[in-house]
N, C-alpha and C positions, 0 to 999 in steps of 0.2 A: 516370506517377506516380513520382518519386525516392523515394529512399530515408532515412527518417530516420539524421541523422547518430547519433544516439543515442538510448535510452532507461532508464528506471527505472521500477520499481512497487514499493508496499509496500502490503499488509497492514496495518492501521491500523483497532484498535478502544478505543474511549474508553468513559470512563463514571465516575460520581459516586462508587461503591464497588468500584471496580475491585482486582482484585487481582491481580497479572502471575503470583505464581505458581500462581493457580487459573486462570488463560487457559491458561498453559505447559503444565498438566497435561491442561486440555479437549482443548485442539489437536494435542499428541502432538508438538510442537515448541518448540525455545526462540527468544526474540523477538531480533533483532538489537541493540533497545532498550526498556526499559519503565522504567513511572514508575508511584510511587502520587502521589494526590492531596496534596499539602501538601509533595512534593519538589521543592525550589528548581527553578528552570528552569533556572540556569547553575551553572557551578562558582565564579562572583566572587561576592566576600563580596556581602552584602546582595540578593540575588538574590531576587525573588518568586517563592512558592508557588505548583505547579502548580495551578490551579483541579481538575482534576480527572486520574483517573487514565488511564494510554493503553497498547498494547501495540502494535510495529513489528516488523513481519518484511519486512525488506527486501532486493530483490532487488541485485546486482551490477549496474553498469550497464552495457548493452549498447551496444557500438560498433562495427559499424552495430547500430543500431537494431534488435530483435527482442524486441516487449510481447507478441506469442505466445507464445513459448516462456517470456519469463520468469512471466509469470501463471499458465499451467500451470505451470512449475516452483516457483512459490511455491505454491500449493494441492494440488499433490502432497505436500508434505513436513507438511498439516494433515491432521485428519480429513473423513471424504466423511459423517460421520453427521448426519444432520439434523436427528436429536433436540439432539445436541447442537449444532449451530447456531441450533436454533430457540432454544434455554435463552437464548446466545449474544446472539441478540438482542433477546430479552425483559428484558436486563438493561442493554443497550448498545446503541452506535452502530459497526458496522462496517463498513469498505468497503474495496476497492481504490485508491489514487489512486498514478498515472502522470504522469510527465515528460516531453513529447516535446520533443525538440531537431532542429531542421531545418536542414539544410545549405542549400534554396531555397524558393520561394515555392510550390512544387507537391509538397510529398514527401507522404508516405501509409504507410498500414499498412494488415493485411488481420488482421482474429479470425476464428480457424477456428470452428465450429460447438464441437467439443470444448470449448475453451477458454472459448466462452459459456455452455457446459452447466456448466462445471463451478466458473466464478462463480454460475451461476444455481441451481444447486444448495445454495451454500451462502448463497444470498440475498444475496449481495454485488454493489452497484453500482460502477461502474468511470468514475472521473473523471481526467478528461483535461486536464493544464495544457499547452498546446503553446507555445513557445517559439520566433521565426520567429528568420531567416539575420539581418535586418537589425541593425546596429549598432546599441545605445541613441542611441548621438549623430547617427545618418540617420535616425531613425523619425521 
């Protein structure tokens, strides 16, 4: 198995009455990006309203590739309380989602045990956009 040429994760929780800085305060971290609902989506004039509101905590991208350590390192810097995750997500949609970027047709990753405890603990699922070696113009 090769090695991913890179990767990325973020933290990423939505919701209709979101409010970034009561996520900021639950989580015991500030988000890399946040948005309430009804904030434009870009900085050009005329720009639509966010449907709803979001909170990003995202990691650095790793080169080579290391979604272990950056997923533990994003959930080490939240809290581990369950109460408060469960609140979490009794009000919202949260989850993990990752970027892999592949140098070949066979690269791979390995989640330690830890690392699934400790999304699994805060009830968060972890989605995987993988991204292969081939050029858009040879697919």
């Amino acid at each position: 198995m090769g090695i991913l040429e890179s990767t990325v994760v973020s933290l990423r929780i939505f919701g209709e009455d979101l409010d970034p800085d009561e996520l900021t305060a639950m989580l015991g971290t500030s988000p890399t990006a946040a948005f309430r609902k009804g904030d434009p989506r870009s900085t050009r004039p005329g720009s639509p309203p966010r449907p709803e509101g979001s909170w990003h905590l995202k990691s650095e991208r790793a080169s080579p590739g290391d979604l272990d350590s950056q997923i533990r390192d994003l959930l080490a810097r939240t809290t581990k309380d369950p109460t408060v995750w469960r609140r979490i997500h009794d009000r919202f949609r949260a989850d993990l989602f990752a970027g892999l970027f592949m140098t070949s047709a066979n690269d791979g990753l390995t989640l330690t045990p830890d690392t699934l405890s400790a999304a699994s603990v805060r009830g968060l699922a972890i989605g995987l956009d993988i991204y292969d070696s081939i050029p858009a113009d040879q697919a």
